[in-house]
N, C-alpha and C positions, 0 to 999 in steps of 0.2 A: 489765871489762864482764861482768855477770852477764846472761844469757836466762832472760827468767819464765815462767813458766809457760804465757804467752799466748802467749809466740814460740815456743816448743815444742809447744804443744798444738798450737795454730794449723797450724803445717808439721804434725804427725802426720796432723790431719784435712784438708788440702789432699792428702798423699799417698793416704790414704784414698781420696777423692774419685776424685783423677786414676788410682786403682787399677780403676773402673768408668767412666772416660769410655769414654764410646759407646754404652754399655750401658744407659743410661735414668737418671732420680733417684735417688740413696741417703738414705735418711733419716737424721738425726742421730742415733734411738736404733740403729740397727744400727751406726751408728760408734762410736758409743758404748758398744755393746756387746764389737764386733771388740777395741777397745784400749783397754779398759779404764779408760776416762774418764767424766766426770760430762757426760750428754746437756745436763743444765742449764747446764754450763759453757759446750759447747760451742754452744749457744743465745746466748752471748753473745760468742763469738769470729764467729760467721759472717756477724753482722750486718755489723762493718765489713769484710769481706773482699767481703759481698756491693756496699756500699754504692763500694767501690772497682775495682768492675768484676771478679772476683777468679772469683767462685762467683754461678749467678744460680738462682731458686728456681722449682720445680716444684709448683703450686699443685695439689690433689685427691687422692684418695684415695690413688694412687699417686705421690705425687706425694715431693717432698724436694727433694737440691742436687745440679745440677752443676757443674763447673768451665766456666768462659764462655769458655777458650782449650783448648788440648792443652798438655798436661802441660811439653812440651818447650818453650813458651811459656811459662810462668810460673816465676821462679826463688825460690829461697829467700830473697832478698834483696828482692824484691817483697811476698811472706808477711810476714819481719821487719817492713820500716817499715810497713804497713799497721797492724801490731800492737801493735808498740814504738815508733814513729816511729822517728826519724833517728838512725843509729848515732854514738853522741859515744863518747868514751871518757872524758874528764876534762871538766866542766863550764869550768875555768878553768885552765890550764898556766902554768906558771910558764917566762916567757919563754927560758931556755936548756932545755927540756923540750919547747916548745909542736913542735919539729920530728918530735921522737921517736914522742910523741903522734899527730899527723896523719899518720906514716907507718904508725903499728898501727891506725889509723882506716879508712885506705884501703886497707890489706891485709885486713881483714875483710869490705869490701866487696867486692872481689875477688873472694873464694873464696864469699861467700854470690850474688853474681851472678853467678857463673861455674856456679854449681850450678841445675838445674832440677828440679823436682819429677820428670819421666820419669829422672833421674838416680838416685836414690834409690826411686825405685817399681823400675826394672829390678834396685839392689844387692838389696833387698827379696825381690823373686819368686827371685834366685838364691841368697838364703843362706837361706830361707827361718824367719827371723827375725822378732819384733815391730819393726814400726816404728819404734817410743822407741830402740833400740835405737842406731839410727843418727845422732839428733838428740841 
């Protein structure tokens, strides 16, 4: 299983986000700015994050995204299928395979749902490191 770009960027700008809950709207171009992403890009990641309840949008001049839960609420496994859909590993397994398979399926699940965005914003502020860095 390869992560594209979208389930990467995706978590970078949700960590983003969840790095200023509380604090009001952040615009896509200052996240875009902060890590080094294409704002256009991320213009089209935020739609289905926002459309899945995820990030909700702060309309006017000061206006941009926040996250619609706390950080600690929303995990890395929520981000992913929003972006990537449903983690498969093999489309089709070959029936003495198909157990191996669904076991590196649901251990991936695990660790991306067991991870929450406040998880990664707190390794974040203490290694004080870019974000990509982690994902």
């Amino acid at each position: 299983m390869k992560l594209s770009t979208k389930g990467r960027y995706g978590v970078t700008l949700m960590i983003d986000l969840g790095m200023y809950f509380g604090e009001g709207p952040v615009s896509l171009k200052s996240v875009a700015e902060r890590q080094s992403l294409s704002e256009h890009y991320l213009e089209q990641l935020i739609a289905p994050l926002r459309n899945a309840g995820l990030v909700r949008s702060i309309r006017g001049a000061y206006g941009g995204y926040v996250l619609a839960k706390a950080p600690h609420e929303i995990t890395v496994g929520d981000v992913i299928r929003v972006l990537e859909g449903p983690i498969t590993i093999v489309d089709e397994a070959d029936e003495e395979l198909a157990e191996l398979w669904e076991k590196v399926r649901v251990s991936i699940n695990e660790v991306l749902d067991s991870t929450n965005l406040q998880d990664l914003i707190d390794k974040k502020r203490n290694s004080g490191n870019n974000i990509m860095f982690y994902i």
